[in-house]
Each structure stands twice: as structure tokens, then as C-alpha cells.
C-alpha positions in Angstrom: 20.3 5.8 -27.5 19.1 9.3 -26.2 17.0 8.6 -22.8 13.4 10.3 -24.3 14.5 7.0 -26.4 13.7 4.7 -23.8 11.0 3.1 -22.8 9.1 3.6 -19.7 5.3 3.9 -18.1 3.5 4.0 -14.2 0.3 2.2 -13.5 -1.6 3.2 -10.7 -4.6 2.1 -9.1 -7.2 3.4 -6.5 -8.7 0.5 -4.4 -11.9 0.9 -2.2 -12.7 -2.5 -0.1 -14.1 -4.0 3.3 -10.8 -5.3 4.7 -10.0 -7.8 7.8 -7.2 -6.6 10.2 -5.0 -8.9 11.1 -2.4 -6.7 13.1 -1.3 -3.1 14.2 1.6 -1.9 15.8 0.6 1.4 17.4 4.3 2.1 18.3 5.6 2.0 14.6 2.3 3.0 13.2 2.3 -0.5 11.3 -1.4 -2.5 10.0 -1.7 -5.9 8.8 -4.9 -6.4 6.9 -6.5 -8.8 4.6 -8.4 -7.8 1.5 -11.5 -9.2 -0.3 -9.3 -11.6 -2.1 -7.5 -12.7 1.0 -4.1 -11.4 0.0 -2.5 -9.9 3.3 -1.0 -5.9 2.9 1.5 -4.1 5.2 1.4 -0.2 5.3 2.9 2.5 7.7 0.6 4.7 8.4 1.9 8.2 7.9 -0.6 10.7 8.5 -1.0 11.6 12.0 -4.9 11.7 11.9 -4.7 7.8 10.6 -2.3 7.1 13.3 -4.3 8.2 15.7 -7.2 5.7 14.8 -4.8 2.9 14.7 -5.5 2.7 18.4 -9.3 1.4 18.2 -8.5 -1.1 15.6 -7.9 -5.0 16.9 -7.4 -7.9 15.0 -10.6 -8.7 13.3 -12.1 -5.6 12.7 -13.5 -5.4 9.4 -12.7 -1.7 8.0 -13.9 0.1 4.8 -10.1 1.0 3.5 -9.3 3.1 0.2 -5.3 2.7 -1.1 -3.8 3.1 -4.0 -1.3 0.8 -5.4 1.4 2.1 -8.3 4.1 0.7 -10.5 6.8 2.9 -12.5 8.7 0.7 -15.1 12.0 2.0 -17.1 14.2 0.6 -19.4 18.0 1.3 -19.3 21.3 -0.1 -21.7 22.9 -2.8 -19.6 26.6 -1.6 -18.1 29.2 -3.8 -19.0 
């Protein structure tokens, strides 16, 4: 099977919600937050403009917080 054969797709969603924060790590740039639907998220924060506000957030804080989420999906022939 030629690999343009193959199946394969990415999914990819922008999310816009009023978050909780639970916890932030200003030395590995680390936040803990709880979305709408009280599922808890981890992200590094890697922009150094975003770090820098990652030193007046506390837990509790309820921030208005856009992230995208994505999936990628490919389908290869089992090695034997």
C-alpha cells in the first residue's frame, strides 16, 4: 500500500471560556485550571508575555482563557 493510500485526518478546536485556576508554577511557567465543565488542564506557558502574567494569578482566580486543542490521526501496516 502506497502511503497517500493511507488513511489519516487532524481535528482542531479553538476554545474561549471563564476558567478557575487551580495552580501555577511561576518557576516552570506551569498553570492548573479548571474549565466550565470542571475538567482540570495543564499547560506550559511558552510565550514570555504570558509568563510574565503568570505572576498575578493565585488559585481561584477566575480567568477569561482562549486555547486550542488538536488531534492528528494516521494509519500505518502493522510490523511483524
Amino acid at each position: 500500500v502506497a502511503p497517500v493510500d493511507l488513511p489519516a485526518c487532524a481535528v482542531g478546536e479553538s476554545i474561549t471560556a471563564t476558567v478557575v485556576i487551580e495552580y501555577v508554577d511561576t518557576i516552570r511557567n506551569v498553570v492548573h485550571f479548571k474549565g466550565p465543565l470542571g475538567k482540570t488542564r495543564i499547560v506550559k506557558v511558552m510565550k514570555p508575555e504570558f509568563r510574565t502574567m503568570l505572576k498575578n494569578l493565585k488559585p481561584g482566580d477566575q480567568v477569561a482563557l482562549s486555547y486550542f486543542e488538536a488531534m492528528a490521526v494516521s494509519v500505518k501496516p502493522a510490523s511483524n
